[in-house]
Wavefront OBJ file of the C-alpha trace (Angstrom):
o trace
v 6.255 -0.908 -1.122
v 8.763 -1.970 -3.684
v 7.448 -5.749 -4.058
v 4.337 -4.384 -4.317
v 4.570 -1.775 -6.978
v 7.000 -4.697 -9.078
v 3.766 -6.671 -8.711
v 1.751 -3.824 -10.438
v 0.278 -1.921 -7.479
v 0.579 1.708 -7.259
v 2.122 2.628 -4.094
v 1.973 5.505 -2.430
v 4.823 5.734 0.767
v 3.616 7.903 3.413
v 6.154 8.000 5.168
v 7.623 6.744 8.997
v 5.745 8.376 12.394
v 2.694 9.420 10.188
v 0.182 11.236 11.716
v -3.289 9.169 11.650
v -4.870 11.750 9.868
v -2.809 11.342 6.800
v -4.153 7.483 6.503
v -7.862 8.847 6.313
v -6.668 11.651 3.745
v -5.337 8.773 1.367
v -8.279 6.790 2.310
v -10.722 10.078 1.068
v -8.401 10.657 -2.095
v -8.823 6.745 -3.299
v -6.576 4.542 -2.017
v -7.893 1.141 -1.626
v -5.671 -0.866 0.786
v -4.185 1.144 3.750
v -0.712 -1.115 4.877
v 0.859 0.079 8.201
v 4.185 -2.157 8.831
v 5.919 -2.303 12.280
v 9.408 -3.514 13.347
v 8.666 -2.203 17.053
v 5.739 -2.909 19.514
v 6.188 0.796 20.575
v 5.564 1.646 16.889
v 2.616 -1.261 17.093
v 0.140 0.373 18.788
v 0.068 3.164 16.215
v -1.750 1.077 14.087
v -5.130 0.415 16.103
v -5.648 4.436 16.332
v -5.615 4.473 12.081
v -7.931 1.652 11.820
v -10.248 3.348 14.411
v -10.228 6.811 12.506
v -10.952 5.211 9.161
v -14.181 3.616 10.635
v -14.967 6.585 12.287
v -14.826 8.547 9.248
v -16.858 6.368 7.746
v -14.207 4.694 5.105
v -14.054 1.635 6.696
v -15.674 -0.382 3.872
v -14.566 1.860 1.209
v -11.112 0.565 1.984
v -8.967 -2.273 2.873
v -6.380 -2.526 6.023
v -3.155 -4.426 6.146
v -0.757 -4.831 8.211
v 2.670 -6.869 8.817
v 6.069 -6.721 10.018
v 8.169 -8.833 11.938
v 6.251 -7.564 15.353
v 3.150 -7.981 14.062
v 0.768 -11.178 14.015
v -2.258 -12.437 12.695
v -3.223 -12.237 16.111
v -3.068 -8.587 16.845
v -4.277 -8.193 13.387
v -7.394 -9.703 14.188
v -7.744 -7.976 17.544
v -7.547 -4.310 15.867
v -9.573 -4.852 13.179
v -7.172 -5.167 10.011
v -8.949 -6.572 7.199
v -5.611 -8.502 6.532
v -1.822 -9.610 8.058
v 1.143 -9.802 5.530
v 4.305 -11.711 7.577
v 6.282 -10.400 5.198
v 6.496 -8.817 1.503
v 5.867 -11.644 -0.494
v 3.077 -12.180 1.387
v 1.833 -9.020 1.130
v 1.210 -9.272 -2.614
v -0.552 -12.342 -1.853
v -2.553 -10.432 0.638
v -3.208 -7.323 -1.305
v -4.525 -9.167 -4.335
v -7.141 -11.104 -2.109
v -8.453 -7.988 -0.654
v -8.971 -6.468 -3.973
v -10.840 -9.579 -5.245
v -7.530 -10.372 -7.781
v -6.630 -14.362 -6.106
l 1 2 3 4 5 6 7 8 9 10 11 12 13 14 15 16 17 18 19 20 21 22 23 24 25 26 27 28 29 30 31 32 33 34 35 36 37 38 39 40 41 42 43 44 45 46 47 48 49 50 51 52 53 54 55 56 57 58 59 60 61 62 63 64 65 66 67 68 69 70 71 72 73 74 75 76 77 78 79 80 81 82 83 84 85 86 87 88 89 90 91 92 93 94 95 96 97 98 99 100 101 102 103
């Protein structure tokens, strides 16, 4: 969150072992890129069940998915559904300003 918001983003942390309903909440009050990070593949699998809900609540194409950490791969990211993979936080900027049309 910090390289982001020192690129200009406004970030807003929602915390570690967030429930999936609190993605869709910041998705309905404007957020336009939900990033989900993972060190862990036990923490990995978390992030399917968010992507899921936000289509399922219809969001989907109101707003963006990312997702990185060092667990995480284009490869999974592709297989869930994220709209983009980050390897790591430099990236991310790179990432998040593609999604929003900005590169």
């Amino acid at each position: 969150g910090i390289v982001l918001k020192g690129a200009g983003f406004e970030v807003t942390d929602l915390g570690v072992n967030t429930p999936t309903q609190k993605f869709v909440e910041a998705a309905q009050n404007g957020s336009q890129i939900i990033g989900m990070s993972a060190l862990l593949t036990t923490t990995m699998q978390h992030m399917q069940p968010v992507i899921d809900a936000l289509e399922k609540a219809g969001l989907k194409g109101q707003v963006k998915t990312m997702i990185g950490g060092c667990i995480v791969t284009q490869e999974y990211a592709d297989s869930i559904g994220a709209d983009g993979y980050a390897p790591d936080a430099g990236s991310a900027v790179d990432k998040a300003k593609e999604l929003m049309g900005l590169a």
